[in-house]
N, CA and C atoms as a LAMMPS dump frame, in Angstrom:
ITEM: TIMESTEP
0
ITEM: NUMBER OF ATOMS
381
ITEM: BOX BOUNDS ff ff ff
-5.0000000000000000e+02 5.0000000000000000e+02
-5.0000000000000000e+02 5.0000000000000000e+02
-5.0000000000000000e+02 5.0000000000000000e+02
ITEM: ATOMS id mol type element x y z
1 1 1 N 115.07 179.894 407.107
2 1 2 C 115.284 181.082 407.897
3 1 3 C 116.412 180.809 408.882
4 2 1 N 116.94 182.012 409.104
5 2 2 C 118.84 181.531 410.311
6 2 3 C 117.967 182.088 411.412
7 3 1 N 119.026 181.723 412.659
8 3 2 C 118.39 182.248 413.433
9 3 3 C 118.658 183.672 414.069
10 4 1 N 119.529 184.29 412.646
11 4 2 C 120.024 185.818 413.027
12 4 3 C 118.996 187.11 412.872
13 5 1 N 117.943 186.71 411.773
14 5 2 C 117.063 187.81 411.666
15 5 3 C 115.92 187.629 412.776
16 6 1 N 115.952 186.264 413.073
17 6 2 C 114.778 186.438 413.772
18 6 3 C 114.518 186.164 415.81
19 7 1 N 116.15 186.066 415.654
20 7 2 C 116.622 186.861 416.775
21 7 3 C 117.018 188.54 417.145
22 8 1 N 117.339 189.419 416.031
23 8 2 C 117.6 190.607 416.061
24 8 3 C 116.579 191.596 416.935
25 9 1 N 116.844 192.596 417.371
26 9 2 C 115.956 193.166 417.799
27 9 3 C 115.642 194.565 416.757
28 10 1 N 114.339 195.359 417.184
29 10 2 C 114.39 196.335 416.472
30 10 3 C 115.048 196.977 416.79
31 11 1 N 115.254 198.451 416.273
32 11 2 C 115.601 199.509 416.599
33 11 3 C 114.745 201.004 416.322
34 12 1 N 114.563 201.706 417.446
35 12 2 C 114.103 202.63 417.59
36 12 3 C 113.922 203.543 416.133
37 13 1 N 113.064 204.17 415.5
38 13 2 C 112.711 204.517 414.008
39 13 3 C 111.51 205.648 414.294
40 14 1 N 112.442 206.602 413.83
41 14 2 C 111.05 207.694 414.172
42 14 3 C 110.963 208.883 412.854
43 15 1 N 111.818 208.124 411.512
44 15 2 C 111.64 208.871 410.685
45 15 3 C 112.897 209.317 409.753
46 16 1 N 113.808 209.554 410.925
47 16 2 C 114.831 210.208 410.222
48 16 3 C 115.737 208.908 409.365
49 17 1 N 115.952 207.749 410.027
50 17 2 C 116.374 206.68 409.201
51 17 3 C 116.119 206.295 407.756
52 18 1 N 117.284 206.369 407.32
53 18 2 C 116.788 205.467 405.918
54 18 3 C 115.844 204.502 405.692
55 19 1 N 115.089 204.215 404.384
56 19 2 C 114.691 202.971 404.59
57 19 3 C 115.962 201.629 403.841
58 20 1 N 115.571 200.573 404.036
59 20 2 C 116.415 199.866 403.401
60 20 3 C 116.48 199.718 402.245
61 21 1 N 117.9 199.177 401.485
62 21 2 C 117.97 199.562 400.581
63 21 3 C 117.753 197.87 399.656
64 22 1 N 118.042 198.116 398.302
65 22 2 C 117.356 196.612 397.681
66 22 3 C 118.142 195.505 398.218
67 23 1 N 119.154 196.029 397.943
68 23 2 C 120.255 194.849 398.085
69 23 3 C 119.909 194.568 399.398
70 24 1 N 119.524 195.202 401.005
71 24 2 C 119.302 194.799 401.96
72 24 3 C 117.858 194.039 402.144
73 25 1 N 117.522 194.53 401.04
74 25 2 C 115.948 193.658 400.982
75 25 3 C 115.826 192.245 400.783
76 26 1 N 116.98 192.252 399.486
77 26 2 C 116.907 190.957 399.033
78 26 3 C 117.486 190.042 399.765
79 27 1 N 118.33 190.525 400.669
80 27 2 C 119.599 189.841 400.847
81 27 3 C 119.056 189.075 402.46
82 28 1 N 118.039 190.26 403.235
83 28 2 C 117.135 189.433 404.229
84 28 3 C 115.826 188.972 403.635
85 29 1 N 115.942 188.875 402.574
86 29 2 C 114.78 188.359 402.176
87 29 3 C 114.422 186.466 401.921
88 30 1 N 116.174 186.469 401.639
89 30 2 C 116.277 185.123 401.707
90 30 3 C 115.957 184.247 403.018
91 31 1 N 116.148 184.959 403.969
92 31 2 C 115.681 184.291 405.011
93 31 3 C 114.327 183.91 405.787
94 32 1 N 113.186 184.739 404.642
95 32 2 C 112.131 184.614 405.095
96 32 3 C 111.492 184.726 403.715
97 33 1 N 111.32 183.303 403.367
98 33 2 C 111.498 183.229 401.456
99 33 3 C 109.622 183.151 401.503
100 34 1 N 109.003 182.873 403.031
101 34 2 C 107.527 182.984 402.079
102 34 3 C 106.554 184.474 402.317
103 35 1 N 107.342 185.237 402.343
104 35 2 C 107.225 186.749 402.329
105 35 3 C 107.051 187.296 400.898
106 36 1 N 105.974 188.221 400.666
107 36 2 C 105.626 188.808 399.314
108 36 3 C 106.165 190.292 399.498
109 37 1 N 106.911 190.494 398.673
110 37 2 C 106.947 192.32 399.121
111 37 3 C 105.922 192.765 397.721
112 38 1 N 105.492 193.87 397.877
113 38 2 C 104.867 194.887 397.063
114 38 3 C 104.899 196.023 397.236
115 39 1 N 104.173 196.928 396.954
116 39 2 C 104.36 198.279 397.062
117 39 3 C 102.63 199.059 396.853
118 40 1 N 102.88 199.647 397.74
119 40 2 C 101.578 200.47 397.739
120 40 3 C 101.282 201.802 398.103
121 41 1 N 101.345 203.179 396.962
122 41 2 C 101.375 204.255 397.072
123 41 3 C 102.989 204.312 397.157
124 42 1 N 103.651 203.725 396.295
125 42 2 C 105.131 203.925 396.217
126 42 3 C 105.983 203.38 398.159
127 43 1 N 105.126 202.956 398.607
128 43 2 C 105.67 201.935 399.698
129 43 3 C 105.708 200.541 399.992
130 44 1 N 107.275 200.28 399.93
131 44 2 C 107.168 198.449 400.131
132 44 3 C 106.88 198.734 401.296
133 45 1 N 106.106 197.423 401.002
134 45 2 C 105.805 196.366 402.102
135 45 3 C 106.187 195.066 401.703
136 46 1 N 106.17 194.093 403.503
137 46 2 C 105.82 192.573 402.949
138 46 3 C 104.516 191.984 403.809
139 47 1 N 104.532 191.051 402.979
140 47 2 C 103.221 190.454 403.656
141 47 3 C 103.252 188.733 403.49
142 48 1 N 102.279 188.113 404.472
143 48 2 C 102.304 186.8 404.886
144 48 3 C 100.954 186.11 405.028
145 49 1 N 100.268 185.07 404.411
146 49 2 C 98.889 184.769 404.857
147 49 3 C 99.306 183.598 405.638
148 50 1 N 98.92 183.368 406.551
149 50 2 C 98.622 181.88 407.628
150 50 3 C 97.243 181.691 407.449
151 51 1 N 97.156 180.102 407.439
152 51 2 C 95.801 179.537 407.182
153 51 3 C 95.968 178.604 408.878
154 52 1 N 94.769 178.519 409.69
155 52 2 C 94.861 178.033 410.775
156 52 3 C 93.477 177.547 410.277
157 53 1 N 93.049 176.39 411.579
158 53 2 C 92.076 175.407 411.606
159 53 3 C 90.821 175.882 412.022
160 54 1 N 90.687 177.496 413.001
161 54 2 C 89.211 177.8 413.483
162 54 3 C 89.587 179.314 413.252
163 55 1 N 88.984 179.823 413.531
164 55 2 C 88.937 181.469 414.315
165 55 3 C 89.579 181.71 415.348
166 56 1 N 89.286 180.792 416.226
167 56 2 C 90.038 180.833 417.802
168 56 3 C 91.756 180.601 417.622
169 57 1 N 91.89 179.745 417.097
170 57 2 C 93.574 179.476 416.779
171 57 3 C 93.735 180.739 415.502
172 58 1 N 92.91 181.291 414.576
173 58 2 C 93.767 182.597 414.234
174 58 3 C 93.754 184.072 415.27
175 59 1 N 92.655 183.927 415.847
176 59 2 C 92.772 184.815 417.12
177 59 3 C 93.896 185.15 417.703
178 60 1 N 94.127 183.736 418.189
179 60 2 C 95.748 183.66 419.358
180 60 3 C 96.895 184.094 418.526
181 61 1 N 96.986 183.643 417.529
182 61 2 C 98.149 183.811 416.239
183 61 3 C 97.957 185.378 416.362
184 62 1 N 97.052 186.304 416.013
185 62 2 C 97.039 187.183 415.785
186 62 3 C 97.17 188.057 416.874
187 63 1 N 97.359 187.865 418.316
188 63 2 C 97.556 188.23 419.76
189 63 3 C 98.709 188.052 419.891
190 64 1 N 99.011 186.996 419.935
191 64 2 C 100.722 186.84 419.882
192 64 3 C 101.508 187.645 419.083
193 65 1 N 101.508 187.771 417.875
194 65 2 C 101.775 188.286 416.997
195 65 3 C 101.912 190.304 417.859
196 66 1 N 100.468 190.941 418.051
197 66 2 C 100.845 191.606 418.79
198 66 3 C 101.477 192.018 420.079
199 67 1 N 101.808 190.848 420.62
200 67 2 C 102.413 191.043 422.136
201 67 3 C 103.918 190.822 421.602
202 68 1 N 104.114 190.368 420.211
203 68 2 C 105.692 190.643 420.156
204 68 3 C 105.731 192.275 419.61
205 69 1 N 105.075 192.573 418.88
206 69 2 C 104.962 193.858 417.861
207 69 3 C 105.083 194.585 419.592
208 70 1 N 104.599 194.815 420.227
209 70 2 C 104.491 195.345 421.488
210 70 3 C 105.699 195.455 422.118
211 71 1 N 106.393 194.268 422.439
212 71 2 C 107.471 194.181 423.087
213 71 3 C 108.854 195.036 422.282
214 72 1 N 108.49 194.964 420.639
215 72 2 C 109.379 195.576 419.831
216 72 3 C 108.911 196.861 419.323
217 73 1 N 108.159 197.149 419.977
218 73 2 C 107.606 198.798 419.393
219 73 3 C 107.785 199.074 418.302
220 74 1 N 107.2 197.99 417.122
221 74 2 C 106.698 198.019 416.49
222 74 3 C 105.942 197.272 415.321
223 75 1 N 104.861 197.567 414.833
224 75 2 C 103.344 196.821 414.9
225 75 3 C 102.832 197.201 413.461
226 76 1 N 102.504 195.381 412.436
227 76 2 C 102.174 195.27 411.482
228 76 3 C 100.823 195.79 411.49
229 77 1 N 100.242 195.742 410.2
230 77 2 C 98.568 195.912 409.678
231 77 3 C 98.134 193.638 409.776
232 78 1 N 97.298 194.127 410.654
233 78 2 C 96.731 192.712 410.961
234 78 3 C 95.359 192.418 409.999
235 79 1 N 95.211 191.639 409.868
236 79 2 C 93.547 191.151 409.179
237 79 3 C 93.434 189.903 409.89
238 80 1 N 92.543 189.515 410.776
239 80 2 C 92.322 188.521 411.347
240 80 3 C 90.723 187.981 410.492
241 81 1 N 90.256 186.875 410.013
242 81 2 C 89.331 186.253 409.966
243 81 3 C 89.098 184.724 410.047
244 82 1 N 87.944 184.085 409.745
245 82 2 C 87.843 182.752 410.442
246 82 3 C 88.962 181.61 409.827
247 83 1 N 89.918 181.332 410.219
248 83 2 C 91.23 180.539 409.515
249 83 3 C 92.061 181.229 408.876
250 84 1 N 92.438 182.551 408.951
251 84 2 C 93.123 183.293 408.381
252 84 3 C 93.726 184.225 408.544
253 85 1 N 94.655 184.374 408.971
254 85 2 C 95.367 185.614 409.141
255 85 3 C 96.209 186.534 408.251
256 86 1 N 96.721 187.405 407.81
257 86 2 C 97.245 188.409 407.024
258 86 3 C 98.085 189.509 407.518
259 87 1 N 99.584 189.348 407.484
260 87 2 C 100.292 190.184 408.132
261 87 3 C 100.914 191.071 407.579
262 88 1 N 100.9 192.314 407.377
263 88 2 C 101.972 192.971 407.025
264 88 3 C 102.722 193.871 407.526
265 89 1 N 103.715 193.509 407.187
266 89 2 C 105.014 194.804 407.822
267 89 3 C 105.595 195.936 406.679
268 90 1 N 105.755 196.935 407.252
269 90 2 C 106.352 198.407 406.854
270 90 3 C 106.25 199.285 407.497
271 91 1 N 107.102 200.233 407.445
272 91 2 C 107.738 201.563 408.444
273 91 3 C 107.055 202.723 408.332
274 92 1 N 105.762 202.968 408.733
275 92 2 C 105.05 204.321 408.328
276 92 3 C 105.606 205.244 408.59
277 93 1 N 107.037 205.574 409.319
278 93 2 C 107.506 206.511 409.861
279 93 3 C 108.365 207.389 408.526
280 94 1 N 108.908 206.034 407.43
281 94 2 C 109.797 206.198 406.982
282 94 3 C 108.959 205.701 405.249
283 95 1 N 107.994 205.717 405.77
284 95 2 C 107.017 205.62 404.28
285 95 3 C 107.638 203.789 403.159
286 96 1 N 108.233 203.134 403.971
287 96 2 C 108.804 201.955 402.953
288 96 3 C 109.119 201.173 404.233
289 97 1 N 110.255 200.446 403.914
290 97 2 C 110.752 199.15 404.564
291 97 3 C 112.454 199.445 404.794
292 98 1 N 112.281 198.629 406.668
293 98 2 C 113.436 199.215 407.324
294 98 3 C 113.643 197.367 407.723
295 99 1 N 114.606 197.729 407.931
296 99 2 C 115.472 196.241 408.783
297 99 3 C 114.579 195.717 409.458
298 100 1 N 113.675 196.511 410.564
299 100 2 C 112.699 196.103 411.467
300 100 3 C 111.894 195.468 410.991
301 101 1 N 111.201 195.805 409.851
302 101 2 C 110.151 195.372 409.521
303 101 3 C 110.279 193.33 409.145
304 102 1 N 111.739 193.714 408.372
305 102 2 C 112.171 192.125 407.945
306 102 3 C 112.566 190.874 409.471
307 103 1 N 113.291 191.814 410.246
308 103 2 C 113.153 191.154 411.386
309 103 3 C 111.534 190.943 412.084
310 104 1 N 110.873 191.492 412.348
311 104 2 C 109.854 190.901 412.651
312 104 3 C 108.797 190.3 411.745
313 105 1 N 109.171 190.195 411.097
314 105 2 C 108.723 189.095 410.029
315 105 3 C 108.955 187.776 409.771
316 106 1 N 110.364 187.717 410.709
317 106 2 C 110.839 186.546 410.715
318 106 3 C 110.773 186.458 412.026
319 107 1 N 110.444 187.107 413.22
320 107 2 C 109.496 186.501 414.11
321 107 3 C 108.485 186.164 414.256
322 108 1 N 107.603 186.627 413.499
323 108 2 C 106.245 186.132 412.835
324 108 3 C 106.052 184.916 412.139
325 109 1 N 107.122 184.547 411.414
326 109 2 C 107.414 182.969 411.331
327 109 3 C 107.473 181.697 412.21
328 110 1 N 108.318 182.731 413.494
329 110 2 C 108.332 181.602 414.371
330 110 3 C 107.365 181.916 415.472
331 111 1 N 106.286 182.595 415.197
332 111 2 C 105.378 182.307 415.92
333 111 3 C 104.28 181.602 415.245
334 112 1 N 103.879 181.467 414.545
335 112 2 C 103.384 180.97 413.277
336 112 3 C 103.879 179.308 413.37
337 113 1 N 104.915 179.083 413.487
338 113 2 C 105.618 177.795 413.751
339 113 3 C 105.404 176.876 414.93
340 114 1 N 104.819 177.986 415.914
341 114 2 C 104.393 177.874 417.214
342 114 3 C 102.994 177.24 417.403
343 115 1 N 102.472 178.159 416.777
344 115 2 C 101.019 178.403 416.907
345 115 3 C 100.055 177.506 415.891
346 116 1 N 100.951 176.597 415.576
347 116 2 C 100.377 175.41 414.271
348 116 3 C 99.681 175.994 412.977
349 117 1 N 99.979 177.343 412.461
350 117 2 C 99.776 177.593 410.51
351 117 3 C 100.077 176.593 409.892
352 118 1 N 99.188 176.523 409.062
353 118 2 C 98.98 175.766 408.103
354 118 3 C 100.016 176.202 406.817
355 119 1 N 100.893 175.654 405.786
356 119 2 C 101.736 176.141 405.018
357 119 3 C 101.049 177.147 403.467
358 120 1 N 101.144 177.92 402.983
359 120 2 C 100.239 178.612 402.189
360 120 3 C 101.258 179.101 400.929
361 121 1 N 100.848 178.942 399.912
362 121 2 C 101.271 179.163 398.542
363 121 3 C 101.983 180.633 398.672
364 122 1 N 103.144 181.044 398.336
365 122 2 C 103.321 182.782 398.516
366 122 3 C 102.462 183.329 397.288
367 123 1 N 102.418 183.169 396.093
368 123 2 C 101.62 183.389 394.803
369 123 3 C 100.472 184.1 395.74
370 124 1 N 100.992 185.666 395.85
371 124 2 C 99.677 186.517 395.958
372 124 3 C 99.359 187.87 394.926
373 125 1 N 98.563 188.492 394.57
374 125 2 C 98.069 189.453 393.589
375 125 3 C 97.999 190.734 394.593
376 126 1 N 98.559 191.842 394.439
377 126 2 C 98.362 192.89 394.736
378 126 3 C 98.009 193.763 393.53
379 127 1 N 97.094 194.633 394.096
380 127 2 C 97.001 195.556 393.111
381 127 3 C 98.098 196.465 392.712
């Protein structure tokens, strides 16, 4: 990962924006290579599992995680359980995936980096 996506900030998204396009997908995608995109109801998304050591350390992961989503106005689908966390990002505004979403995804890395995750296979199954 550089440290350009996951320094970027968002930008304000209330609908009328495009979503991104493939080539912009792929092309930040490289920078945050253990990201799954899929699609669900004809909307990408991406998504991320962290494996942590208790509940309490995926707790914090998953707090942090929102106090950046907070600071950037705007905020993945969380699943928090005991050693596990589950993140995903996409633009409900804009029904798919915007720049934002990839940038904070790759802040989610480096909080994750922070917060001692455990490293996890990307090989995930969506329906």
């Amino acid at each position: 990962m550089t440290d350009s996506l996951a320094n970027a900030k968002c930008v304000p998204c209330h609908g009328g924006e495009p979503a991104a396009t493939e080539a912009e997908i792929t092309e930040l995608m490289r920078q945050i290579p253990n990201w799954c995109k899929f699609e669900v109801n004809g909307a990408d998304r991406v998504e991320r599992v962290y494996l942590f050591d208790n509940f309490q350390a995926a707790l914090d992961f998953t707090n942090a995680v929102g106090a950046a989503a907070e600071k950037e106005e705007h905020h993945p689908a969380l699943l928090t359980e005991w050693g596990k966390v589950t993140v995903t990002w996409w633009t409900h505004a804009i029904n798919g995936l915007h720049r934002n979403d990839l940038v904070m995804a790759a802040k989610t890395d480096e909080i994750a980096d922070r917060s001692g995750a455990k490293p996890i296979s990307v090989s995930m199954a969506h329906p």
